[in-house]
C-alpha positions in Angstrom: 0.0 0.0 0.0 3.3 2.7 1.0 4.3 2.6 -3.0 0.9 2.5 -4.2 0.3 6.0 -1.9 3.7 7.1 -3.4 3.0 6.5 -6.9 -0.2 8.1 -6.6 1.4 11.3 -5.0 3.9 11.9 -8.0 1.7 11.1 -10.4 -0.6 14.3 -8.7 2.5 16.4 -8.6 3.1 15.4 -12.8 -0.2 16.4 -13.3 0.2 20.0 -11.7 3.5 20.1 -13.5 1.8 19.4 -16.9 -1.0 22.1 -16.1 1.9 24.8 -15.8 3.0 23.5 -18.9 0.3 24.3 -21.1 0.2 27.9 -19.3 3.5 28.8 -20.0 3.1 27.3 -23.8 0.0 30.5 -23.5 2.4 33.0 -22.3 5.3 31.3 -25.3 3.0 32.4 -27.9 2.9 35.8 -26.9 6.6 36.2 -28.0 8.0 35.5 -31.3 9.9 32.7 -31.9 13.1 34.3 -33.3 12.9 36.4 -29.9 12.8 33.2 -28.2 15.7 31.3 -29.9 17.9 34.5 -29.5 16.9 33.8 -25.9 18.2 30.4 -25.7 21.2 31.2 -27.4 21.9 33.3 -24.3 21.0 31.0 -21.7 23.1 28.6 -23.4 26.0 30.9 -23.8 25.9 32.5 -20.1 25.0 28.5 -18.7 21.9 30.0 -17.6 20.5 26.5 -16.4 23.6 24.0 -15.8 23.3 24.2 -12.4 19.4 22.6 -12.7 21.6 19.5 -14.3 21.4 17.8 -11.5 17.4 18.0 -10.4 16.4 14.4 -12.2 19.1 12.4 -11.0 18.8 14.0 -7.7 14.7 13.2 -7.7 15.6 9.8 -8.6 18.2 8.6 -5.9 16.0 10.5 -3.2 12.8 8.5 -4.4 14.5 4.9 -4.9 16.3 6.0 -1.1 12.7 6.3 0.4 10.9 3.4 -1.4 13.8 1.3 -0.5 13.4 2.0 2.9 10.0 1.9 3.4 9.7 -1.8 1.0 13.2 -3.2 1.3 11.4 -6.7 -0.2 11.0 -4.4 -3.4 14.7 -3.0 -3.9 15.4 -4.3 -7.3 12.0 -3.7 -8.8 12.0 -0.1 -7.4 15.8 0.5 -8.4 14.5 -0.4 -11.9 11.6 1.2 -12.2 12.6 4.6 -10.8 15.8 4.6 -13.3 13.2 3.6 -16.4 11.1 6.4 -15.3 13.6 9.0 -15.0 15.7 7.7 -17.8 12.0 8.9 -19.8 11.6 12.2 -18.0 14.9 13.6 -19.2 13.6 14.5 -22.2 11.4 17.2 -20.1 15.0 19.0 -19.6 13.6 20.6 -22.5 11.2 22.1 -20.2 13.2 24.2 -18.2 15.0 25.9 -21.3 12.0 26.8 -23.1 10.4 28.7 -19.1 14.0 30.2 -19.0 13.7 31.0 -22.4 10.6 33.1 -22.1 12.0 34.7 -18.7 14.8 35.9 -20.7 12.6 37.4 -23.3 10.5 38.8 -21.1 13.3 41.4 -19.8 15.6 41.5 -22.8 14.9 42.4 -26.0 15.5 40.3 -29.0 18.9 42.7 -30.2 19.7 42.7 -26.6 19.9 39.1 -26.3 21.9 38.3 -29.4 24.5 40.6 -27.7 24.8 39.4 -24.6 25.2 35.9 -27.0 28.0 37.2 -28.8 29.9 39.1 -25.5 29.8 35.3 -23.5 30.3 33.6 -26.6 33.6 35.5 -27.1 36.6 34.7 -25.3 36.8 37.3 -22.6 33.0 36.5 -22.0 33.9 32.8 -21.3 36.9 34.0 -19.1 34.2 36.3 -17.2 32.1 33.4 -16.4 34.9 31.1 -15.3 36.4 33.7 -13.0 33.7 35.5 -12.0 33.0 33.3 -8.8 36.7 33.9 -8.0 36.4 38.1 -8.6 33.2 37.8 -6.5 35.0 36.6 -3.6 37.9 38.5 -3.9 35.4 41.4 -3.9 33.6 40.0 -0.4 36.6 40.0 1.5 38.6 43.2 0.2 34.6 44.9 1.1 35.0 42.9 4.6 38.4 44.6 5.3 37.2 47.8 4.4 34.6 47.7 6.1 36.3 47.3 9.3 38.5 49.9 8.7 36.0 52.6 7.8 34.5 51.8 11.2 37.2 52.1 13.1 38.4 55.3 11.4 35.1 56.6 11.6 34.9 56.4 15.2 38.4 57.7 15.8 37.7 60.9 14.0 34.9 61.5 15.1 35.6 60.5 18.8 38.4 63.0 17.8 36.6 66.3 16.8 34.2 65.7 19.4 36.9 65.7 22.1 38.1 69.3 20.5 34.8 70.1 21.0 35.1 70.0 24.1 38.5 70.8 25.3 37.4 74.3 23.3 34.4 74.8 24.9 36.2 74.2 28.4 38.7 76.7 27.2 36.1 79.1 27.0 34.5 79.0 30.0 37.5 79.0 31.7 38.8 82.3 30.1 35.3 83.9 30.8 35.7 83.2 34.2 32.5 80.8 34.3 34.3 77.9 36.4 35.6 80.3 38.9 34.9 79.2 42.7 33.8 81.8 44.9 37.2 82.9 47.1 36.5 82.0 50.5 36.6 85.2 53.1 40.2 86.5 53.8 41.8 84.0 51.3 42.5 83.2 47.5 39.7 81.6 45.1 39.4 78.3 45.7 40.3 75.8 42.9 38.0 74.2 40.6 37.9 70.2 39.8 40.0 71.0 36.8 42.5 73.1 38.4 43.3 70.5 41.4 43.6 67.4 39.1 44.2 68.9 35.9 44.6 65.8 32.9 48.4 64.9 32.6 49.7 67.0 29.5 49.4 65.3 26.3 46.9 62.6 27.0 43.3 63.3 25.5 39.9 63.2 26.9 38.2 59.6 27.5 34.7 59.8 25.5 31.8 57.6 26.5 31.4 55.1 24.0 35.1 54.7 22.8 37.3 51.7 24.3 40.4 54.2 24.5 41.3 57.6 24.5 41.0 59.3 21.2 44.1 59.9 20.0 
């Protein structure tokens, strides 16, 4: 009864599959067919869909895995059967080109397509989709290490000018005689916090918010 519910099952999920078939062959019409070869000619040239290679023989291993395990008295029949099945599917590869087709035409026009065709057809075209993985993670990490170091020199600079800030305005008060104490009767003026432990020359201000003294 388990591989009678599992055939059952795909067969339900081929049938959706073959309904958004004959949509998409709706939506294919709408586009001419020389617009629509120029758009395969692109996905083959920039390996639009290689990576989807994989899909059917990946379906196939996972289904015999689960069949196998849930009838191990069936193993041969269901190792043969799933491969004559799938070995019959491939031909739907097709499929997938003709949906990525129309997604490419969709976006692109037909003279955009044929150069985009002739650029990854070229040489430096191929090299750019060889190397590309290998620029885009060169890129990551020289973005990582900049990144770092933009933060930290954004916080010392500013940590920085906002310690001048405030040394100056200090300053100012001090010259306009704003942190003067009050001189006690019969003596001298009596010193102010900053006068008593005044900071040692040299050494700047410790911010809130900073690990260290800005420097």
């Amino acid at each position: 009864m388990t591989l009678i519910n599992r055939v059952r099952r795909t067969a339900a999920v081929l049938a959706a599959a073959a309904f958004v078939a004959v949509a998409s062959q709706a939506s294919a019409q709408e586009i001419a067919e020389s617009h629509l070869k120029a758009a395969r000619a692109t996905i083959t040239a920039v390996r639009a869909t290689e990576a989807y290679d994989v899909i059917l023989p990946a379906a196939a291993q996972q289904l015999k895995q689960t069949l196998i395990q849930q009838n191990p008295d069936l193993t041969e029949l269901i190792i043969a059967t799933v491969d004559e099945k799938a070995l019959a599917l491939a031909g739907r590869r097709a499929d997938l080109e003709r949906e990525a087709a129309i997604a490419y035409a969709k976006i692109f026009s037909e003279a955009e397509l044929n150069a985009m065709t002739a650029f990854y057809a070229s040489e430096t075209g191929k090299k750019l989709l060889a190397s590309g993985p290998i620029v885009a993670r060169e890129v990551v990490k020289a973005a990582e290490i900049w990144q770092r170091g933009i933060s930290r020199d954004l916080a010392t600079e500013a940590g920085a000018q906002i310690a001048k800030v405030v040394d100056e305005q200090v300053a100012a008060q001090k010259a306009a005689g704003g942190n003067t104490a009050p001189a006690p009767e019969g003596g001298a003026a009596a010193p102010t916090p900053e006068q008593a432990a005044p900071a040692p020359e040299g050494e700047a201000p410790l911010l809130q918010g900073l690990d260290a003294p800005v420097q």
